[in-house]
C-alpha positions, 0 to 999 in steps of 0.5 A: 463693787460686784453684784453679790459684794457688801450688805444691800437692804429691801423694805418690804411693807405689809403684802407687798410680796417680800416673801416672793421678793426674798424667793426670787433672789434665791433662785437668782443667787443659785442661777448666778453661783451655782450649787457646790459639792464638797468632798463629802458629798454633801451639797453646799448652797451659795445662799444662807436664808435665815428668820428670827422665827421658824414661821418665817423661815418655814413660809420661805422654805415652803417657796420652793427655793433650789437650796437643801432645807439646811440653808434656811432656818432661823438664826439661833439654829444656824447658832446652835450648829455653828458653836456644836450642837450644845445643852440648852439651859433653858430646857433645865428650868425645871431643876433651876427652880429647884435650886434657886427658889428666889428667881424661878422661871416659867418653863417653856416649850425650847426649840432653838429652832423658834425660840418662843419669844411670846409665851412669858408675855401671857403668863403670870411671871415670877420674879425670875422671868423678870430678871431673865427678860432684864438679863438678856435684854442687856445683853442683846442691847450689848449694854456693858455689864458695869452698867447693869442693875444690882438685881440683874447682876445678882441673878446672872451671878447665879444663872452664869453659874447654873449654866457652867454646872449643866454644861449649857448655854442660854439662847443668848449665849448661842448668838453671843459665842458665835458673834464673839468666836465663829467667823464663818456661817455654817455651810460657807455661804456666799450669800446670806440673807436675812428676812423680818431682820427689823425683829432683830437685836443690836447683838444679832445683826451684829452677828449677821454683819459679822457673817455677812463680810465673811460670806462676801454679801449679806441681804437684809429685808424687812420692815422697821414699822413691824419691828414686834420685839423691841421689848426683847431688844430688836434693833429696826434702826437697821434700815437706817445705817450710814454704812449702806449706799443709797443704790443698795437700798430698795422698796417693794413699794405696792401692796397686793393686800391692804386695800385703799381705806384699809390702807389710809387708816393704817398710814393715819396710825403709823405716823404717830411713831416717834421714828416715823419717815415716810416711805413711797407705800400703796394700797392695792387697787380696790376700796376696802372698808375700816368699821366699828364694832359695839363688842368687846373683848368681854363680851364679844358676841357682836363681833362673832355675828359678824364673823359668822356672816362673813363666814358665810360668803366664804370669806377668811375672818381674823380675830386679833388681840394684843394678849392671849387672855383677851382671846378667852371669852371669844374662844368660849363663844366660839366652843360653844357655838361649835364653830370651826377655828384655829391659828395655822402660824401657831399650831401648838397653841392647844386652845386657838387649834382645838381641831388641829390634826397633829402627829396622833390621832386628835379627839376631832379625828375620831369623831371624824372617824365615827362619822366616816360610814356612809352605806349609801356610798361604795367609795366610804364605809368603815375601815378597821383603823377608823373603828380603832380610832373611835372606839380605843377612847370607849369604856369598855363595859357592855360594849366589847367582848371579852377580847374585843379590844386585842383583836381591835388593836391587831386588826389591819387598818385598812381591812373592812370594817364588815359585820363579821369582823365587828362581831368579834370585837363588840357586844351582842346588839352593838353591831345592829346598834350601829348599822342602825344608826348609819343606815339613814346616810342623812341622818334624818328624823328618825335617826338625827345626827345629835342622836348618833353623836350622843351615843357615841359622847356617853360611852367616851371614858370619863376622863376624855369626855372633856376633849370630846365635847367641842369636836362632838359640838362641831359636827353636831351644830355645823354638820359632820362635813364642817367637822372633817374639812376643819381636822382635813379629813375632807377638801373644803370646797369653795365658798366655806370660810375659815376663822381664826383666833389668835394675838397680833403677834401670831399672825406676823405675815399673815391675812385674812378677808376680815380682820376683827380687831381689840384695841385692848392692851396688856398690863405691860402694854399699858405701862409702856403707853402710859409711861409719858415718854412717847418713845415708849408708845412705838411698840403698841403702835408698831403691833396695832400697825401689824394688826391693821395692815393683816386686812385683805377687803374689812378691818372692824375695830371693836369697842375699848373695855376700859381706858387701858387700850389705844385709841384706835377709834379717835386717836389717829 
């Protein structure tokens, strides 16, 4: 058997570099095949790189892998290539909805390039959402439709119908028409390998074995004790097929991130999987710490203290739930202590990225902005652009001349924003009132920081002030320098910290120095725990897993709420 012939598979436990590992093997696929130039002109990779998610995907990507970006991807987009680019059903819920009253659905955000797998898990689902999920469920499992329930059938009747009208497919038809009419990858590859591949359904690592013998080699990695999808049919019993020689199987056995009781408690916990066999894993060589925390999710203002402290010493603090709503009273604390937060693995998530700096121009980017004069520095006064940016969400009346606001919106960027230019866009007063204001570079007594951000938050329109309270909040409480690193205005220098909010889920290959965890579950979490079929408990064990195991130095568990939670406090 060649070096690059048949399926190989490599376990890679949390921090133990799989990412690295997967990058690694890229280079040495490139190194051994070379890159191809077919007749168009178009280079061709010998290795496809593909994820279940675009997070996944992109932090490979981001390893600087010698391959065009089109050969890394997730696998419903290499799908959606390879069956032509088709409409996407899911994208047309709002006319759906419309026709079929009985099963409407929740609209989300569609990318084929990241399905989002978790955004119905927090949302209050109509009865639609549940035959969806039940529908695609079944077929991921590849369960013969004779076997499906009547509501099930019902609903595909109709959606099948739908589909055929629109002329589209569902993100299942996508894996299902290529697994069942597609052959060949796209691009021809001659390698394929499959990261996080323990989050896949029987339906697409078919697809990918599939792929794979045509290519010639398929590399599969991952982790079955971080399979976070097995409600939508992910398939971790992968890593054991019979099929698969033992020299073809690895393990990236050493962790360069759970440290040695982090490690312990994780391990304690794992073990209580239905599926459990145990793999060579070790802690990285330091002694970390797991505590306790007499906060909940209710009132979690103890857990905030201690992230505030660990903050201090410059530390990345983690906050971890299993649900969204249970990240809603921590959020509200955090709004209003004007504390920087966000979720980099989940930046369209509006409430855990308050501060994000997107595409336009973010209300945290104009009082950034407001804040960018400095008269005791030559290097930052005032641009035209960042007067536009602070002032284009000001009303108007008793602020700019007649005027005013056209020659704002013509003026160049980058010009100065001198005394002579501002004079012609606002009212008489004005431009004294601000060079006023910013003539104490410190903003000092006479002239305190709140007091400039006050004038500016009265003059905000009506119905903006609410995005600009938090951003105003910020800079208020935690300085204006806090407020420009969080929207990447400034570099953050050493020794500041970063928080972040989020679920478990969303932090999948992630880590921080803190991990501040609630062992709360969801009303779905907790049928699945209290089912009394211990099978059904692996899921909540594998997320808490993922949860534990994000620690790099301190793991805090938080008290439970209620009973509706898991027993990560006396249950390992």
């Amino acid at each position: 058997m060649g070096k690059y012939e048949g399926m190989f598979i490599k376990l890679g436990p949390p921090g133990t570099g799989k990412t690295t590992w997967l990058a690694r093997q890229v280079r040495a696929v490139v190194d051994d095949l070379g890159m191809d130039c077919g007749s168009d002109g178009a280079v061709r990779s010998p290795v496809m790189v593909c994820s279940l998610t675009r997070t996944a995907a992109a932090e490979a990507a981001g390893r600087d892998m010698p391959i065009p970006r089109d050969a890394v991807g997730t696998l419903h987009s290499f799908a959606f290539r390879a069956v032509g680019r088709p409409n996407i059903a899911e994208a047309l819920l709002e006319d759906w909805n419309k026709r079929h009253r009985d099963f409407q659905q929740t609209a989300g955000r569609v990318d084929v390039d990241e399905p989002a797998w978790d955004f119905k898990m927090d949302m209050d689902a109509f009865r639609g959402d549940e035959a969806a999920m039940a529908y695609n469920l079944l077929r991921t499992r590849m369960v013969p439709r004779e076997a499906w329930p009547a509501t099930v059938r019902d609903y595909a009747a109709k959606w099948e119908e739908f589909k055929a009208e629109t002329d589209s497919l569902d993100f299942t038809d996508l894996i299902e028409d290529a697994y069942k009419f597609i052959d060949t990858a796209p691009g021809g590859p001659q390698v394929i390998i499959a990261d996080e591949t323990q989050d896949h359904s029987a339906l697409e690592f078919g697809l990918l074995k599939k792929w794979g013998r045509t290519a010639g080699c398929l590399m599969v990695t991952g982790d079955p004790w971080q399979a976070l999808y097995v409600w939508r049919g992910a398939h971790p019993e992968i890593f054991v097929d019979p099929d698969v020689p033992e020299s073809h199987r690895s393990i990236l056995k050493q962790s360069y991130r759970v440290p040695r009781a982090v490690h312990a408690y994780a391990m304690r916990w794992i073990r209580n999987l239905t599926t459990y066999r145990p793999i060579e894993y070790l802690p990285r060589d330091a002694d970390g710490a797991v505590e306790f925390c007499g906060a909940d999710w209710t009132e979690p203002a103890e857990a905030l203290r201690l992230a505030e402290a660990d903050l201090a010493r410059g530390k990345k603090v983690m906050i971890a739930a299993s649900c969204a709503y249970l990240l809603s009273p921590m959020i509200t604390l955090l709004r209003r202590a004007g504390l920087p937060f966000s979720n980099p693995w989940r930046t369209r998530r509006g409430d855990w990225n308050p501060l994000h700096r997107g595409r336009g121009v973010s209300m945290a980017d104009r009082v950034s902005a407001f804040l960018a004069e400095d008269p005791a520095s030559d290097a930052r006064r005032w641009t035209m652009g960042d007067v536009r940016a602070w002032a284009s969400v000001l009303t108007a009346k008793g602020l700019l001349i007649r005027g005013g606001k056209t020659r704002l919106a013509s003026a160049a960027p980058d010009a100065p924003a001198t005394d002579a230019a501002l004079s012609v866009i606002f009212a008489s007063g004005i431009v004294d009132t601000l060079r006023g204001m910013f003539a104490d570079r410190a903003f000092g007594e006479d002239v305190p920081l709140s007091a400039v951000l006050e004038w500016w938050l009265s003059r905000v329109l009506a119905s903006m002030r609410p995005r600009a309270e938090y951003p105003v909040r910020v800079a208020a409480m935690r300085g204006a320098t806090a407020l420009r690193e969080a929207t990447g205005w400034g570099v953050r220098p050493a020794g500041i910290g970063q928080l972040f909010v989020g679920t478990i889920h969303s932090y999948k290959g992630g880590e921080a120095d803190t991990v501040i965890l609630f062992p709360d579950l969801s009303p779905a979490g907790m049928r699945e725990w209290d089912a009394g079929d211990r099978a059904l408990r692996d899921g909540p064990i594998r997320l808490f897993y993922v949860g534990i195991t994000r620690a790099r130095e301190r793991l805090i568990i938080c008290r439970a709420r209620s009973a509706r939670s898991v027993p990560l406090d006396d249950g390992i």
